[in-house]
C-alpha positions in Angstrom: 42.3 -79.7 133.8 45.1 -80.2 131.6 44.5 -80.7 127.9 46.7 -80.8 124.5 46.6 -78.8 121.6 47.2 -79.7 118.6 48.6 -76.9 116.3 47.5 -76.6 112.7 48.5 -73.6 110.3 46.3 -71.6 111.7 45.5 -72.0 115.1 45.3 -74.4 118.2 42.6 -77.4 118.2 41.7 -79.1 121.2 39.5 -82.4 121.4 36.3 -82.2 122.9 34.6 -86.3 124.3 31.3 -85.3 124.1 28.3 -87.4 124.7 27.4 -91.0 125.6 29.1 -93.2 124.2 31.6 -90.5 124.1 32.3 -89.0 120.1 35.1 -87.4 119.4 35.4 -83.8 117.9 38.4 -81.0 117.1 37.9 -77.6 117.6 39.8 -74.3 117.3 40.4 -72.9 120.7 39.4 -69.7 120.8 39.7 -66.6 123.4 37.6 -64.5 121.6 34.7 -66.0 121.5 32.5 -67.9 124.2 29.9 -70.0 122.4 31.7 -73.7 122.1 30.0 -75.8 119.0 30.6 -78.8 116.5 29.6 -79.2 113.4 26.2 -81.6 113.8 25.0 -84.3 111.3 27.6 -86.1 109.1 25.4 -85.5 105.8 23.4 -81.9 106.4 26.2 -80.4 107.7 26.7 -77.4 105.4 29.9 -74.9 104.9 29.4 -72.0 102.5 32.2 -70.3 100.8 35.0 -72.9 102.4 36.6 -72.9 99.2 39.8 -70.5 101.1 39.5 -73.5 103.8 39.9 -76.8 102.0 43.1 -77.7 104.3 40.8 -77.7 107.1 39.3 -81.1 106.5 36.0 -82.0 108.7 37.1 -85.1 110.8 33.9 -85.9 112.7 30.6 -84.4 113.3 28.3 -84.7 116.4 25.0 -87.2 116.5 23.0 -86.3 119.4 20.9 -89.0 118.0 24.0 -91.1 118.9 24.0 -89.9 122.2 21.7 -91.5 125.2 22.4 -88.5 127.2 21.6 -85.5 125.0 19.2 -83.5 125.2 18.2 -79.7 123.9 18.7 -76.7 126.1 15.3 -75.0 127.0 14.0 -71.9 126.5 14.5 -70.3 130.0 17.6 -71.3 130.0 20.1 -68.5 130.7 22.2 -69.8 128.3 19.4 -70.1 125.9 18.6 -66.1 127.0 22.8 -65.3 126.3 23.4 -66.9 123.0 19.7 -64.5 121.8 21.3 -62.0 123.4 17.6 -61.0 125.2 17.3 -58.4 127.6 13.9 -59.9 128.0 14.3 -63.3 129.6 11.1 -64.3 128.2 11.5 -63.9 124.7 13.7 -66.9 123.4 10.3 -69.0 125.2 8.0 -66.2 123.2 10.0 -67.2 120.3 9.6 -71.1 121.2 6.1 -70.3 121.0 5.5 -70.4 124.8 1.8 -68.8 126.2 2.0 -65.7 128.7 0.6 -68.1 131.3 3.4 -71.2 131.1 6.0 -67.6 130.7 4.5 -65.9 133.8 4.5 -69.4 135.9 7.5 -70.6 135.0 6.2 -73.6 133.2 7.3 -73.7 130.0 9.9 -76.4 128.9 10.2 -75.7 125.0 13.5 -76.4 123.7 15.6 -72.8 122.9 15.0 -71.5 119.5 17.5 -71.8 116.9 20.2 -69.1 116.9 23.0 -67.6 114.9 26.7 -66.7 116.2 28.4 -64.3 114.5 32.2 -64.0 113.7 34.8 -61.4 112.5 34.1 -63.2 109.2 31.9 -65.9 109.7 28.4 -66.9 111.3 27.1 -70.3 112.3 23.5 -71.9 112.9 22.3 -73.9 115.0 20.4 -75.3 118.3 21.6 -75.1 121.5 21.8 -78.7 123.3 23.3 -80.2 126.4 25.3 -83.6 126.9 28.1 -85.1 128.8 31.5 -83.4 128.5 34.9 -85.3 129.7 37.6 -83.5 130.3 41.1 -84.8 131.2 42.6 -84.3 134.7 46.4 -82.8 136.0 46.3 -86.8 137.1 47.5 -88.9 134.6 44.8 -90.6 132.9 42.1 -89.5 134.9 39.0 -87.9 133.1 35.9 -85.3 135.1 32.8 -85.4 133.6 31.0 -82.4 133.3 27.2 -83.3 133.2 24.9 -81.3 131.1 27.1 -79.0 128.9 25.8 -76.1 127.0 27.2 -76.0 123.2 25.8 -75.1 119.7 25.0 -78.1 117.7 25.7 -76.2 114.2 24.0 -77.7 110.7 25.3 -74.9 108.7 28.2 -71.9 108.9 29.4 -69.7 106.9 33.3 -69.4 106.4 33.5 -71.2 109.6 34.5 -75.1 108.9 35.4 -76.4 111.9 34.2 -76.1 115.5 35.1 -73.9 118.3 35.7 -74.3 121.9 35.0 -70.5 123.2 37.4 -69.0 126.2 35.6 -65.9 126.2 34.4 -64.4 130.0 30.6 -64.8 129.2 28.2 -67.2 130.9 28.4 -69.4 128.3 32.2 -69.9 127.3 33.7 -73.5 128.1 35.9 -71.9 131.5 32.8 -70.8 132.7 31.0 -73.5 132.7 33.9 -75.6 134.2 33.6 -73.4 137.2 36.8 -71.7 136.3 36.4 -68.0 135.6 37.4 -67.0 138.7 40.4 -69.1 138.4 42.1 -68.9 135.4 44.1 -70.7 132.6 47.5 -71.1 130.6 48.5 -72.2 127.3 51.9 -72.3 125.4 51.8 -72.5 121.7 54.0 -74.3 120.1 55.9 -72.5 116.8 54.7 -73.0 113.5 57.5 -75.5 112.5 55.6 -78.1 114.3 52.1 -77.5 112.4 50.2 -80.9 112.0 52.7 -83.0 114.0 50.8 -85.5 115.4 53.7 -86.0 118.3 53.8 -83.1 120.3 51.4 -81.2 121.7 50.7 -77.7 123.3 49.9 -77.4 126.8 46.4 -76.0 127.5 45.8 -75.6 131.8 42.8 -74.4 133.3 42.5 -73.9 136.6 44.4 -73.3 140.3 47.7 -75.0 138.1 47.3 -72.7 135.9 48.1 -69.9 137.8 49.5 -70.8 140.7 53.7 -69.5 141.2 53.3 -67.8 138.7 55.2 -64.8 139.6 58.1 -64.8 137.4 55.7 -64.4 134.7 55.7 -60.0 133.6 51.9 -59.1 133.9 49.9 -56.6 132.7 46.4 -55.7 133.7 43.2 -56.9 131.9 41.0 -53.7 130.6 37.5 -53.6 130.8 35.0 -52.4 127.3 31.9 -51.9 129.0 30.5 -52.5 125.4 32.5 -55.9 124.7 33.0 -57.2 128.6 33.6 -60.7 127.2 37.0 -60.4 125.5 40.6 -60.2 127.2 41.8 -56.7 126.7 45.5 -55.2 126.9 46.7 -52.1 126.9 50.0 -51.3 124.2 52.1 -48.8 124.8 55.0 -49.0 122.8 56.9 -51.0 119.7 60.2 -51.0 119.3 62.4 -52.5 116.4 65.9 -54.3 117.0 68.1 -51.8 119.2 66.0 -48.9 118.6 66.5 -46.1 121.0 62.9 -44.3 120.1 59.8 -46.5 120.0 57.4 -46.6 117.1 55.1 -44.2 118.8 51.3 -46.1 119.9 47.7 -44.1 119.5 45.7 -43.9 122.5 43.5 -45.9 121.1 45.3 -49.2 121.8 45.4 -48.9 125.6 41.4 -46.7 126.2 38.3 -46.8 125.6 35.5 -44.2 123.9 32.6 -43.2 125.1 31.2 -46.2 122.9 33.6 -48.8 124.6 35.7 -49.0 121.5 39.7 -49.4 121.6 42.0 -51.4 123.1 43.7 -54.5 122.0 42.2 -57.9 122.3 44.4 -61.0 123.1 42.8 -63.6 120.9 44.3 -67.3 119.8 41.6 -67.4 117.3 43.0 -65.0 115.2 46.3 -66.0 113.6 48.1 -63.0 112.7 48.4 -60.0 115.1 46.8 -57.2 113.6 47.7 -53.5 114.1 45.3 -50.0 113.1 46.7 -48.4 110.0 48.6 -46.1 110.3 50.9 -47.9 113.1 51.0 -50.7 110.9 52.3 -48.4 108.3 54.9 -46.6 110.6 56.3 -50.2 111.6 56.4 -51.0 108.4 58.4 -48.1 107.1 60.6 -48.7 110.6 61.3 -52.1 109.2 62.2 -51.1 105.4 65.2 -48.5 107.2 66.3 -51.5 109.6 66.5 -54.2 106.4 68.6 -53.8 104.0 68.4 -57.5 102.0 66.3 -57.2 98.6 62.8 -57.5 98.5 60.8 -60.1 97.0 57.7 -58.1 95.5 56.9 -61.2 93.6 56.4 -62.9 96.8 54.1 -60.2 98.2 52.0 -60.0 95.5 51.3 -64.3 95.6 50.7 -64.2 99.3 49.4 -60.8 100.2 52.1 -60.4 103.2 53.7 -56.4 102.8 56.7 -56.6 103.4 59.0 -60.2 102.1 63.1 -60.4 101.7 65.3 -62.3 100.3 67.4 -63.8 103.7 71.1 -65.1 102.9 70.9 -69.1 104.2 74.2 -70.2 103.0 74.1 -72.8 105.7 70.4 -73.6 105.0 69.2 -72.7 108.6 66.3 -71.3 107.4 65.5 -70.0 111.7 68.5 -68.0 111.2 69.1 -64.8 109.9 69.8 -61.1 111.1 66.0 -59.7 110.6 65.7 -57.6 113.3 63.4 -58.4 116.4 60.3 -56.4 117.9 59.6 -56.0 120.8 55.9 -55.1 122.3 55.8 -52.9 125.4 52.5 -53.1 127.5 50.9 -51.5 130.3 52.5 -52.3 133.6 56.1 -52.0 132.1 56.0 -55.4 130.3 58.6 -55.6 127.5 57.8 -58.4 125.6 60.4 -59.4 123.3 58.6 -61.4 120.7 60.4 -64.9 120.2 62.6 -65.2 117.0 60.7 -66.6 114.6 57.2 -64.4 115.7 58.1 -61.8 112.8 59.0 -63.0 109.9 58.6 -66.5 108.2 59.7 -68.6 105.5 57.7 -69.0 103.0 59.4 -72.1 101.6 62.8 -73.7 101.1 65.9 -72.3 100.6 67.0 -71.3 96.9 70.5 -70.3 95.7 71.6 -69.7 99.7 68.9 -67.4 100.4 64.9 -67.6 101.5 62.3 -65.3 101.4 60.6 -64.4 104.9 57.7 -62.0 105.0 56.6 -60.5 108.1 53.4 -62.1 109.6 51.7 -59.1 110.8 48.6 -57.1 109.4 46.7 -54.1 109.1 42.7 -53.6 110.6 40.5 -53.5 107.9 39.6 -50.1 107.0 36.0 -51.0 108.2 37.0 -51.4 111.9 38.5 -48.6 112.2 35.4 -46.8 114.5 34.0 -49.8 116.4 35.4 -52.8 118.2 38.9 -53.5 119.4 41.4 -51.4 117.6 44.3 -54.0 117.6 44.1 -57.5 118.4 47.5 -59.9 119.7 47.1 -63.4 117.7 48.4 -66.6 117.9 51.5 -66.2 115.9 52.9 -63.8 117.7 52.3 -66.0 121.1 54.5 -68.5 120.1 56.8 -69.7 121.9 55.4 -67.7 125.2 53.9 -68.8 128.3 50.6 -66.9 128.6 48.7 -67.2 131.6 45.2 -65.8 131.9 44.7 -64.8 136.1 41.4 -64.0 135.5 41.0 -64.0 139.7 43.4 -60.9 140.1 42.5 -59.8 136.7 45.8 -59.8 134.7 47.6 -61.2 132.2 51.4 -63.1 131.8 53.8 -63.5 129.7 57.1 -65.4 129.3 58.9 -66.4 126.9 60.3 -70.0 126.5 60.4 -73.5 124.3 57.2 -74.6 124.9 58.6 -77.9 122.9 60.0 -78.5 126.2 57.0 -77.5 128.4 55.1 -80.0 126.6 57.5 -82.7 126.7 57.7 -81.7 130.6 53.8 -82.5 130.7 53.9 -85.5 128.8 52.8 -84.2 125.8 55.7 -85.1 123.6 55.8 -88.9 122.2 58.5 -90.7 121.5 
């Protein structure tokens, strides 16, 4: 399977054809979730407190009425007992209203109870329902159909406006149900600069292409939360700015586990900016302030809630040039990634007077996951630019840096 993704200005969205006639829907691609759902009905779909999201314009919603070939999941389901997280498989059909009879034999058919997915700052509603997905092909214009796929069909979130195709590792996330979680998939994100450019395209591959001579790629190996088994974990060892002999020294925390399953960092294009525990964010940050010595722009900071923002000399006004110096990310395995120039700091608008203010694109954990969860997650920002490949069959992950610009115009994914 070989699909495109469209970069907006904060994340990846890849089309879904779901349904008979097929409908057309955008979604965020997301590896840190698993649930895939579209928003459902085009006048009682409902998004509270999207006012921080009106850039994110709904461009379709999902019938089912629409759709000759839909149908809602049923309560015995596994996928029904996954998304209500049951560790009785009976209870979603209890919850349907099923008797112990129809439960004991087997026999009951009622349609899985509404549910609610929760996100790092969001939650959606909905029903669970199965249709007709088509997926495209590594042939040219070929499509697979994939009968009778699980998703959420969503009447109301909350902070969440648009849709989401999950990548997650549970039962219900849109690799497993194509049959490839023992296989594996590959994405390059294109950089920022080509946000909402409707002529390129990042390449998304799932399956034996994706991983397949591969070995050039650095990889590091996937850790396992028994508490959170579903996300992609990595283990960080080390951060080092510019040509910095001694590296910005890494808790433990970002490469183990507690007792409780708690630690580690999570690889996750859902979440823009890669986010760091506190007190390493802090000692990067202080790393950075000896390394720069170009003014601040405090102003700057305080409008867009970034840390740490300079004023860059651009006397040619090449605003992707400048002398900011570059970090590089050292994981388990000995992979030195050198994050891609560009990764760190951004423009935040055009040059002025020969100069432009960049601010570094990272942040700090909120103070309230500090004891629970993941205790640094890698986003998409910081991925750009780099070949990652997700070999979930050997159970490790790859990076390599490149111009994806060019790896999608090498799959076709570039008009002209």
């Amino acid at each position: 399977m070989v699909e495109p993704l469209r970069e907006v200005r904060d994340g990846y969205i890849i089309t879904l054809n779901l349904g008979t006639p097929s409908q057309v829907i955008q979604v965020y691609m997301d590896t840190g979730s698993d649930l895939t759902w579209v928003p459902c009905g085009n006048l009682s779909f409902e998004c509270l407190d999207c006012d921080d999201y009106r850039n994110n314009k709904l461009t379709a919603s999902f019938s089912t009425s629409r759709s000759s070939t839909s149908s809602r999941d049923s309560c015995s389901s596994p996928f029904c007992i996954d998304i209500h997280s049951s560790d009785n498989s009976y209870d979603p059909c209890v919850i349907a209203g099923c008797s112990l009879s129809t439960l004991l034999r087997s026999t009951c058919y009622r349609p899985c109870p509404s549910f609610a997915y929760t996100y790092g700052d969001g939650v959606v509603s909905g029903t669970l329902t199965r249709d007709i997905l088509r997926v495209h092909t590594s042939t040219p214009n070929a499509t697979r159909e994939i009968p009778k796929f699980s998703f959420g069909c969503v009447g109301s979130t909350y902070r969440e406006p648009i849709g989401i195709a999950g990548f997650g590792k549970g039962s219900l996330s849109f690799p497993s149900q194509l049959g490839f979680l023992q296989k594996g998939f590959s994405h390059c994100f294109l950089p920022f600069k080509f946000a909402n450019n409707p002529n390129i395209s990042s390449p998304l591959v799932v399956g034996d292409l994706a991983i397949s001579s591969k070995e050039y790629l650095q990889f590091t190996p996937m850790l396992k939360s028994p508490t959170y088994p579903n996300y992609y974990y990595i283990g960080l060892e080390a951060i080092i700015v510019g040509n910095a002999t001694a590296p910005t020294q890494v808790p433990l925390t970002l490469r183990e586990f507690d007792s409780f399953g708690n630690g580690g960092m999570i690889i996750d294009s859902g979440t823009t900016y890669t986010h760091l525990p506190k007190t390493l964010y802090s000692q990067l940050l202080s790393v950075l302030q000896s390394a720069i010595t170009f003014p601040r722009a405090e102003e700057v900071e305080e409008r867009t809630g970034f840390d740490l923002c300079y004023r860059v000399p651009c006397p040619t006004n090449n605003i992707l040039a400048d002398d900011l110096p570059s970090i590089t990310f050292h994981f388990l395995n000995n992979v030195s990634l050198i994050l891609p120039h560009g990764n760190n700091f951004y423009a935040m608008g055009a040059p002025s007077n020969s100069s432009v203010v960049k601010c570094l694109l990272f942040r700090s954990m909120d103070e309230s996951d500090n004891n629970y969860g993941p205790a640094g997650i890698f986003g998409s920002f910081q991925q750009q630019n780099v070949e990652v490949v997700y070999d979930l069959e050997k159970e490790r992950i790859g990076f390599q840096t490149t111009d994806c610009a060019l790896a999608a115009a090498s799959q076709g994914l570039h008009k002209t």
